[in-house]
C-alpha positions in Angstrom: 109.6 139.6 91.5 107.0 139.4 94.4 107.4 142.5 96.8 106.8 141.8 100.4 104.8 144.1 102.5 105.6 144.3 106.5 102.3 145.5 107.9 100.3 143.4 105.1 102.3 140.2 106.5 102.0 140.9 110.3 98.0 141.4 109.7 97.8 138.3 107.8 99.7 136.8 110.8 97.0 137.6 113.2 94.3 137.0 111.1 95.7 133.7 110.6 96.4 133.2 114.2 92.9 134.9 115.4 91.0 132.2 113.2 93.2 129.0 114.6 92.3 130.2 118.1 88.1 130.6 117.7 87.8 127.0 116.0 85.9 125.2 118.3 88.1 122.1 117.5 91.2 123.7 119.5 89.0 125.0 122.7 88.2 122.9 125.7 84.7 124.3 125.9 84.3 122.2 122.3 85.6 119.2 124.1 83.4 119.6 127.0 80.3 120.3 124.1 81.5 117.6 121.7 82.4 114.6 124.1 83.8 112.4 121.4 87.2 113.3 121.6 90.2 110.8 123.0 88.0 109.9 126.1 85.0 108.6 124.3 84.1 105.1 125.5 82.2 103.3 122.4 82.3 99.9 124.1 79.5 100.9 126.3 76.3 100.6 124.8 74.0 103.5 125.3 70.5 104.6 123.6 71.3 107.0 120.5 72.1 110.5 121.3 74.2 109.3 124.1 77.6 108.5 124.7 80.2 107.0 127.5 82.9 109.4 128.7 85.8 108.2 130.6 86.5 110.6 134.0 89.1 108.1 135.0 90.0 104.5 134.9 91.3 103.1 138.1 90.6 105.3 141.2 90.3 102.3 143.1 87.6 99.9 144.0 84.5 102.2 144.1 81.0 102.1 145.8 78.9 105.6 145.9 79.4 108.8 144.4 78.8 112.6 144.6 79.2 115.3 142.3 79.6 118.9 143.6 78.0 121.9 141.4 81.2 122.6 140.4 81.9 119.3 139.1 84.0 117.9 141.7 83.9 114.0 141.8 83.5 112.4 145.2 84.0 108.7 145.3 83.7 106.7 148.6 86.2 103.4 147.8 86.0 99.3 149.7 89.3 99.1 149.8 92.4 101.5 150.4 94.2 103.3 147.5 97.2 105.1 148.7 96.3 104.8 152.2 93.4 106.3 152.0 89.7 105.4 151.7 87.9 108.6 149.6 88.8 109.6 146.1 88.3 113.1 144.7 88.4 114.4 140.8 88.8 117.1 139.1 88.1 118.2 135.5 90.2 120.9 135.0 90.0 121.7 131.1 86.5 120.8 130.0 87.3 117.4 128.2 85.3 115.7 130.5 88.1 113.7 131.9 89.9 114.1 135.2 93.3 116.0 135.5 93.6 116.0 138.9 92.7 112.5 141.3 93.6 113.4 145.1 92.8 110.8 148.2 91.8 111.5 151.9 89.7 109.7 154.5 91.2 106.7 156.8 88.1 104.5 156.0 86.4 102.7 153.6 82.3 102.1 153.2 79.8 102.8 150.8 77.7 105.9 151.3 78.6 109.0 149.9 76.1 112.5 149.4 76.3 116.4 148.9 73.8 118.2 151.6 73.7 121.4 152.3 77.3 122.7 152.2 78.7 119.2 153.5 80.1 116.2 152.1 78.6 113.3 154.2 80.2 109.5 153.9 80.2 106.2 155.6 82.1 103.5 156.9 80.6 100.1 157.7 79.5 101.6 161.2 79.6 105.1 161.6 78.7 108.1 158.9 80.7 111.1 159.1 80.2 114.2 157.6 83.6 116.9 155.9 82.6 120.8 155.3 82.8 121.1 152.0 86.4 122.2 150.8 86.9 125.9 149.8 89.0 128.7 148.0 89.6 125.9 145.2 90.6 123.5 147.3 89.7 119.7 145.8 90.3 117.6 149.0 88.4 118.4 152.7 90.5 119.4 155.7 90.5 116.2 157.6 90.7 117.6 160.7 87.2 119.0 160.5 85.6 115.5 160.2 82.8 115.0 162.6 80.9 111.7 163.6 76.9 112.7 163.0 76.0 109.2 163.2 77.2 105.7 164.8 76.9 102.6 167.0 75.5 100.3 164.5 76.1 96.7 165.3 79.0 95.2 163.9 78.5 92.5 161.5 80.0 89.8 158.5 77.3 90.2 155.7 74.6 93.3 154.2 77.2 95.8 156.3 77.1 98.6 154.1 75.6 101.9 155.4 73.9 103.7 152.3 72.9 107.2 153.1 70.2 109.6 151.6 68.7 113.3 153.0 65.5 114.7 152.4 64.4 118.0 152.3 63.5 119.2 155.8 66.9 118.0 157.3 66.8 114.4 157.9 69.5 112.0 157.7 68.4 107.7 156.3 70.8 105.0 156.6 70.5 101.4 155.3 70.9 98.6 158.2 70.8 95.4 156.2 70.2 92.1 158.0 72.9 89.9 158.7 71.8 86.8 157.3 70.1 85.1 154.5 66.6 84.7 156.1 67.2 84.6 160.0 67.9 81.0 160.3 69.6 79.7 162.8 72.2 78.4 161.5 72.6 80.7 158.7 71.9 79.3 154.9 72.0 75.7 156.1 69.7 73.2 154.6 66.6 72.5 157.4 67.5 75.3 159.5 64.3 77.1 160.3 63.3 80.5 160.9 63.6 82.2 164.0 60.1 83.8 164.8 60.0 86.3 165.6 63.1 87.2 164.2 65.9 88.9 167.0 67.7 90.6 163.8 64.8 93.0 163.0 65.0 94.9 166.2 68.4 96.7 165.4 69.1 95.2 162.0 67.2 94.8 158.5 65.2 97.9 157.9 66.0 102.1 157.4 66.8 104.3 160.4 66.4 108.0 160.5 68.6 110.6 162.3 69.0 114.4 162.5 71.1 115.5 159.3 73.0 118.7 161.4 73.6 116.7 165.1 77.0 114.8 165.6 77.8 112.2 167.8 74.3 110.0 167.4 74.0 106.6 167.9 71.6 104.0 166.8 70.1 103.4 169.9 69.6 106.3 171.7 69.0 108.8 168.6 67.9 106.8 165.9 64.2 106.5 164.4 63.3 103.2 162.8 61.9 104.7 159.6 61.0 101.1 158.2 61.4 97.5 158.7 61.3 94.1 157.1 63.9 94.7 154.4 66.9 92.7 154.0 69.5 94.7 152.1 69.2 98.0 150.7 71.9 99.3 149.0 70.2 101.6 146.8 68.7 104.6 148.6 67.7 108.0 147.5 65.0 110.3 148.3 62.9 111.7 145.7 62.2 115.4 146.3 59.5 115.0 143.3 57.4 112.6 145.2 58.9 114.0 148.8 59.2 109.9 149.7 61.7 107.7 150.3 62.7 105.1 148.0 65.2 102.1 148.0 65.6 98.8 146.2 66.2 95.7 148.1 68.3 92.9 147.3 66.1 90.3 147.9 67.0 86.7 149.7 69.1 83.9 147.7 69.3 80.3 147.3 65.9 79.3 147.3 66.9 76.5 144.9 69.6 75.0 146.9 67.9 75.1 150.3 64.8 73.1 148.9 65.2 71.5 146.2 61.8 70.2 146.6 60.2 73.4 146.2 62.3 75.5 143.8 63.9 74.4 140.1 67.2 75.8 138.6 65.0 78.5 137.1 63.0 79.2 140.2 66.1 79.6 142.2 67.6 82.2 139.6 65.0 84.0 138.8 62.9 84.3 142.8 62.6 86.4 144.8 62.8 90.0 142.7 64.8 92.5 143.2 62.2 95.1 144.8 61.9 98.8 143.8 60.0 100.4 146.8 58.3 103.3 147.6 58.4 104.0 151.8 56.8 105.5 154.3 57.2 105.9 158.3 56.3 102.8 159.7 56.1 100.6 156.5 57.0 96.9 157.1 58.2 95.1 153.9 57.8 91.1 155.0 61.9 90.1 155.7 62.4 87.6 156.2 58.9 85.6 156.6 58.2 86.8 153.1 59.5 87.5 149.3 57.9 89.3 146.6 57.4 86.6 143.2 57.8 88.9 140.6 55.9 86.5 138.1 53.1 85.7 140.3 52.5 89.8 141.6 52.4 88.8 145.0 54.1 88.7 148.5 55.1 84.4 149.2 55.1 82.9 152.7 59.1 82.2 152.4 60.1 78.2 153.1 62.0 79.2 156.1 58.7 79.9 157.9 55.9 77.3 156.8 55.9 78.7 152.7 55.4 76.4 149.7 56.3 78.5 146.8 52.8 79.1 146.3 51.0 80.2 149.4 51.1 83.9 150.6 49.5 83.1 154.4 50.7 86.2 156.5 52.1 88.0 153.4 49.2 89.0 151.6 48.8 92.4 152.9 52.6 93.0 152.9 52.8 96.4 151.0 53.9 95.7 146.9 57.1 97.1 145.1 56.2 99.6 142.3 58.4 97.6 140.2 59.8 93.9 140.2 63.0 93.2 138.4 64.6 89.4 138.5 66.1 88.1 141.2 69.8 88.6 142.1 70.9 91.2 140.0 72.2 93.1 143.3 70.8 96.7 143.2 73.5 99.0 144.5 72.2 102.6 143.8 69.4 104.2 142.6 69.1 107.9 141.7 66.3 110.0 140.3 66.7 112.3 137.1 65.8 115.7 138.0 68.3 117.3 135.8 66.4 118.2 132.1 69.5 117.7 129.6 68.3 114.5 129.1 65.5 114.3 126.6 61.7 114.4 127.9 60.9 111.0 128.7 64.0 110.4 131.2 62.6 113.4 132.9 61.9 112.5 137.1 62.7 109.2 136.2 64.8 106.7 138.2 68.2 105.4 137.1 69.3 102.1 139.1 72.8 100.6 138.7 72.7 96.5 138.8 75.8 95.4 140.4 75.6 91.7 139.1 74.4 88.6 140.5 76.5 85.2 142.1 74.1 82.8 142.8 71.7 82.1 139.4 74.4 78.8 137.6 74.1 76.7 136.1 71.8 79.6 134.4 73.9 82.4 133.5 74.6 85.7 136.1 72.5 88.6 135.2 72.8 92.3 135.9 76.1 94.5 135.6 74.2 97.3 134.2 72.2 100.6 134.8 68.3 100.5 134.2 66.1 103.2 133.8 62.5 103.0 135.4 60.0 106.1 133.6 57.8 107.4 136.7 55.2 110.0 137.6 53.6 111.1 140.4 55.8 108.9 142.5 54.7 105.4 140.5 56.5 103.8 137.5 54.7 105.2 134.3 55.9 102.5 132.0 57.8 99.4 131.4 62.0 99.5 132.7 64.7 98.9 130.3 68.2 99.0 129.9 69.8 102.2 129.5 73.5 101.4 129.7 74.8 98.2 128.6 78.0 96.0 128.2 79.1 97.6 131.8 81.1 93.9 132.6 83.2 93.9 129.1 81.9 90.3 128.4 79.2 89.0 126.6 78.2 85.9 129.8 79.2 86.4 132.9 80.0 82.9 134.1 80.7 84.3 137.5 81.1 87.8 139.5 84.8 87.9 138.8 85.6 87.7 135.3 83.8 90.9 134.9 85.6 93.4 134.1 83.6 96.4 135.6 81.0 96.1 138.0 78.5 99.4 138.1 77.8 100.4 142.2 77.6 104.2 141.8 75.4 106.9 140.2 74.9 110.5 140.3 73.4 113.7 138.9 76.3 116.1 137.6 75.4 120.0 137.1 75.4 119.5 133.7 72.6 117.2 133.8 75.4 114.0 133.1 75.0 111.1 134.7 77.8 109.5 136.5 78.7 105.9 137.0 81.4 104.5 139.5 83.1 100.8 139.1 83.7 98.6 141.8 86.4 96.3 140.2 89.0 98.9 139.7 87.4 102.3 139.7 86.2 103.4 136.4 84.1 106.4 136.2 82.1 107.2 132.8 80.1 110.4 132.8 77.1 109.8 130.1 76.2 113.0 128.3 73.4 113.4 126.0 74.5 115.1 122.4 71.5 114.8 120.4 
């Protein structure tokens, strides 16, 4: 006969119960330290050590991205989900996932950034800035939205207004160019270029503003920073360097407007994709010149007397600090400054290739994040790719069978990085494990 002891089976009870609840396995801080639980994302390919998380999976179509220190996901959208044009997420348990997706903002655009106590965003004209939400709050109070910046010319193509401070209060926007390579018409066979070209004066280059002043315009408040770039999507200052960096989306269908000049190859691989380093007053060569990644120097383009081989009035055009192939369509760029990472990703720059259109017959290229090693300022070492298999597909034949495009990328206080999907609005955090 086994006897049965009250106190002896109420302490076991505890003990037993004690024990279940200190396993890391049943805690949410062991999720958040051990990221391959349910929301692990194997199908993106990563160097080892790393691995994919999924935050969410359709937010809605995505462009640029913040994360607050608190961990608070701010993702400016293209197109309207719910009515609105801004998504905000919340982690709430420490899985790494979001528990909590909440919309505000009646526009769309593409520029989205944390500074100094403020969540600042664009449209395709304007960029507005939100207080920062308190007291646990997830979403802004919309009525505190204020205009800091606006008046930029309305346009069809390169409209989106990406967005970058630095240190000592200043506010950069991106105003692309609204045309291939200011032809008139536009991206017809034996139109010439207009020189000088009328775009440049308002169009095609960075403008600078005052970060803490609402209600500027382009005209009256606005500092051309730098001209001569077509496109840039990707724009970020690096407070390591304390200098401005973008990377251009360099001009397209070199192949199809002279066929006499340019082969299959030429027309998908030229111009590169440029990774720049700028300073006040630089002038980058759009649109009388492009930057031949496999020659190292600045070409005269077609449009304005070029060859394909000839620089003529681009041979003093300033270099990028690296050229990637043409047409992979850069659309953000951020530098590692974080140190969760291991050494050698340490100041370096992460750039998130959206995916090219125009390089058939030859397969599209891009739909992936590079990394670029760098010190003092300058690449330190040959770029490669860091995360992989982005699109789902093995060849992209064209833009839209892919089934996630990477646009987005940012920092989190845990030294993750975050990347944001323009096809439906996936978000992967990528945290390093060791």
């Amino acid at each position: 006969m086994r006897i049965i002891y009250p106190a002896l089976t109420l302490f076991l009870a505890l003990l037993a119960f004690g024990c279940k609840n200190s396993s890391p396995e049943s805690s949410s801080e062991a999720a958040a330290e051990s990221p391959s639980g349910q929301w692990a994302d194997p199908s993106i390919e990563l160097p080892d050590g790393f691995q994919a998380i999924v935050v969410a999976d359709d937010i809605g179509r995505g462009r640029h991205i913040a994360v607050r220190e608190n961990g608070d996901i701010y993702v400016q959208l293209s197109a309207e989900k719910n009515g609105k044009g801004i998504a905000a997420l919340r982690d709430e348990n420490g899985d790494g996932h979001a528990d909590r997706i909440e919309y505000f903002g009646n526009h769309t655009g593409t520029g989205m950034a944390i500074y100094n106590g403020f969540l600042y965003c664009s449209s395709d004209r304007e960029v507005y800035r939100y207080p920062l939400p308190e007291d646990g709050q997830l979403v802004p109070d919309e009525s505190q939205r204020v205009l800091i910046a606006g008046g930029f010319p309305e346009q069809t193509s390169h409209e989106a207004k990406s967005i970058t401070f630095d240190g000592e209060g200043h506010l950069y926007v991106n105003v692309g160019a609204p045309s291939n390579a200011c032809t008139e018409p536009d991206r017809e066979r034996g139109a010439k270029g207009q020189d000088p070209c009328p775009q440049l004066e308002w169009h095609g280059g960075i403008w600078r503003f005052d970060a803490s002043r609402t209600a500027q315009t382009q005209k009256q408040d606005g500092l051309r920073y730098a001209t001569g770039l077509r496109n840039c999507v990707a724009l970020e200052w690096n407070p390591i360097a304390g200098s401005l960096y973008a990377m251009q989306h360099g001009r397209d269908q070199l192949g199809y407007l002279y066929p006499d000049l340019y082969t299959d190859k030429d027309n998908a691989e030229l111009p590169a994709e440029e990774f720049l380093q700028i300073d006040e007053g630089d002038d980058f060569g759009w649109p009388y010149c492009y930057f031949d990644q496999r020659k190292g120097q600045k070409i005269q383009a077609p449009e304005y007397g070029g060859d394909g081989q000839k620089q003529g009035r681009c041979a003093d055009i300033k270099k990028p600090i690296v050229a990637f192939p043409g047409h992979m369509a850069p659309n953000d760029l951020v530098f590692y400054t974080a140190t969760s990472f291991p050494e050698k990703y340490h100041n370096g720059a992460f750039i998130a290739f959206h995916g090219s259109w125009n390089r058939a017959p030859l397969p599209q290229k891009g739909y992936f994040v590079a990394f670029v090693p760098m010190k003092d300022g300058q690449a330190s070492g040959d770029w490669e790719i860091f995360a992989d298999n982005i699109a789902g597909l093995e060849t992209v034949a064209q833009p839209s069978d892919a089934l996630h495009r990477p646009t987005g990328l940012a920092i989190g206080p845990d030294g993750s990085l975050y990347i944001a999907d323009s096809v439906k609005g996936k978000i992967w955090k990528i945290a390093y494990s060791g």
